[in-house]
C-alpha positions in Angstrom: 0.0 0.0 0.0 0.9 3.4 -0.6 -0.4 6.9 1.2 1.3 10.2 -0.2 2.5 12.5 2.6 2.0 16.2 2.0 5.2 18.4 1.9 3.4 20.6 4.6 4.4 23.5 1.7 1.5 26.4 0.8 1.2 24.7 -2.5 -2.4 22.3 -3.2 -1.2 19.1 -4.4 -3.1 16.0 -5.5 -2.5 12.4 -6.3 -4.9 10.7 -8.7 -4.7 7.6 -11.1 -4.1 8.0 -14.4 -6.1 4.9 -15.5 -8.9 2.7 -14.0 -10.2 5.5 -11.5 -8.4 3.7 -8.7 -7.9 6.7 -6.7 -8.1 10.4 -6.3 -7.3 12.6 -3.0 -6.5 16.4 -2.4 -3.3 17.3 -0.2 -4.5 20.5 1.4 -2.0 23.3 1.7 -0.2 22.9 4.6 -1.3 19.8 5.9 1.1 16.9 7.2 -2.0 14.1 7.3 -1.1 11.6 4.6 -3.5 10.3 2.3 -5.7 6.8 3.3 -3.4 3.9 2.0 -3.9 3.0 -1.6 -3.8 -0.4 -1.5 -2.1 -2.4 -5.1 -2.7 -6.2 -4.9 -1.9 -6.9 -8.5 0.9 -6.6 -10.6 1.9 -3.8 -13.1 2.7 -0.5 -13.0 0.5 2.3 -11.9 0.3 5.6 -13.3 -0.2 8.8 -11.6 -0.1 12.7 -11.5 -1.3 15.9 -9.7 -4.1 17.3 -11.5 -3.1 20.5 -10.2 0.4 20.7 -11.7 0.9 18.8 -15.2 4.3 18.1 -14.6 4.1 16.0 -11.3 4.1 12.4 -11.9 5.2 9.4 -11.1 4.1 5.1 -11.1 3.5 3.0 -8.4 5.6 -0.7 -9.7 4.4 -3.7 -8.1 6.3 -6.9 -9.2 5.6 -10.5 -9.2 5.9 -13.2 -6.6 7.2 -16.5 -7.1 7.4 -19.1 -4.7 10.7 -20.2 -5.1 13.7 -18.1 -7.0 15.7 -20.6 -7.7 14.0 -23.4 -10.4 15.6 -26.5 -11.2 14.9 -27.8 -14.6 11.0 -30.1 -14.2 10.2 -27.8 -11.1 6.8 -26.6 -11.4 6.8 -22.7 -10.1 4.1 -21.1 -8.7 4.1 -17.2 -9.4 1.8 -14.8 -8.2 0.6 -11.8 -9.7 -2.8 -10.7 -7.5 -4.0 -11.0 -3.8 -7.3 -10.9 -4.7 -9.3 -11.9 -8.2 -9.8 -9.2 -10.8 -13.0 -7.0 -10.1 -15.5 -8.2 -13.0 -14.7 -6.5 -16.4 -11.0 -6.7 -15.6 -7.9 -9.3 -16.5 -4.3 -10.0 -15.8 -2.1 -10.4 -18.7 1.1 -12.5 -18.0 4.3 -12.7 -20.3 6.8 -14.7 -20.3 10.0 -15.0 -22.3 14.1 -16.4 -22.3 16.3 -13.7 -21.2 16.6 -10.9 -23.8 14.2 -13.4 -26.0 10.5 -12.3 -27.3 7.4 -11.7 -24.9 4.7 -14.7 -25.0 1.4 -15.1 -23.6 1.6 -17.4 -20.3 -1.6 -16.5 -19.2 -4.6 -14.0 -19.0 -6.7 -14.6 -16.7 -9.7 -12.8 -15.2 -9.8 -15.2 -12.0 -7.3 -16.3 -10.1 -4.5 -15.0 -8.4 -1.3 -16.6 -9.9 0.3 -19.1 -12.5 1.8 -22.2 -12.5 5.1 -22.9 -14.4 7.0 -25.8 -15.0 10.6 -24.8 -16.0 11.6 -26.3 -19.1 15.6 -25.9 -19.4 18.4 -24.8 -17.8 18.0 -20.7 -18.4 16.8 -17.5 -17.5 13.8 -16.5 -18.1 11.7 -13.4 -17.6 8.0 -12.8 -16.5 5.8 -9.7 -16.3 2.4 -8.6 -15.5 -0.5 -5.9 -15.9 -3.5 -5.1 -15.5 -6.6 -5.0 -18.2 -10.1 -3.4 -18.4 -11.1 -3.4 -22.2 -8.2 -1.6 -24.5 -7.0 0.4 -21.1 -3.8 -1.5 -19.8 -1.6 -0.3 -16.6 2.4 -0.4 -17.5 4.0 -3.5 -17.5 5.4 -4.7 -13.9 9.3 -4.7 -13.6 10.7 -8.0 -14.6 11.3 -10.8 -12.7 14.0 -12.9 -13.7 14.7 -16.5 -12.8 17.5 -18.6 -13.3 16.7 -22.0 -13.8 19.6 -24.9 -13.1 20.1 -28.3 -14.0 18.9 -30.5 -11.2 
């Protein structure tokens, strides 16, 4: 979770989502109470500005969660990209790929909260995540990298 603390300057500020209406909130001038927690139980990258100066923004990066980081070759991996099930009318797309190799589909999935992988060969390979909700898409999560060994 995240809650913006105000600078405690004479300056309005605001932090509000760029996509999905996740969240908006006013930091009154002068004030030192930080915003209510924004909570991010998915992966991806989250998008957001000020709507009272242009320039101000910034993303949120959650990243995925396997359940072990070091494979071996016929392990199956369990990775985790949500706490909690899409809302209805949204999706997770996960990627997957060999090191420096091209993005594929591993899932997309509007239930559930992670994937199972088995690793296939000795070699690193990357995953990412985001979120979906028609043709809007957050950013792509930061890249998780495993190495997997010969057993």
């Amino acid at each position: 979770s995240v809650a913006w603390q105000p600078s405690g300057t004479s300056n309005l500020h605001s932090t509000t989502a760029d996509k999905f209406s996740m969240w908006t909130y006013d930091l009154p001038a002068g004030s030192s109470t930080p915003t209510p927690d924004v909570v991010f139980d998915r992966a991806g990258g989250f998008a957001y500005h000020c709507r009272i100066h242009g320039s101000m923004r910034g993303t949120v990066m959650i990243q995925l969660s396997p359940n072990d980081t070091t494979p071996v070759v016929g392990q199956t991996i369990t990775i985790t990209f949500a706490l909690n099930a899409a809302s209805p009318g949204f999706a997770e797309q996960i990627q997957k790929r060999k090191a420096d190799g091209t993005w594929r589909n591993l899932s997309a999935a509007d239930t559930g909260t992670s994937v199972a992988w088995m690793a296939p060969s000795a070699k690193t390979f990357q995953f990412r995540a985001r979120l979906v909700q028609g043709g809007v898409m957050s950013s792509w999560s930061p890249t998780l990298q495993l190495t997997v060994t010969a057993n």
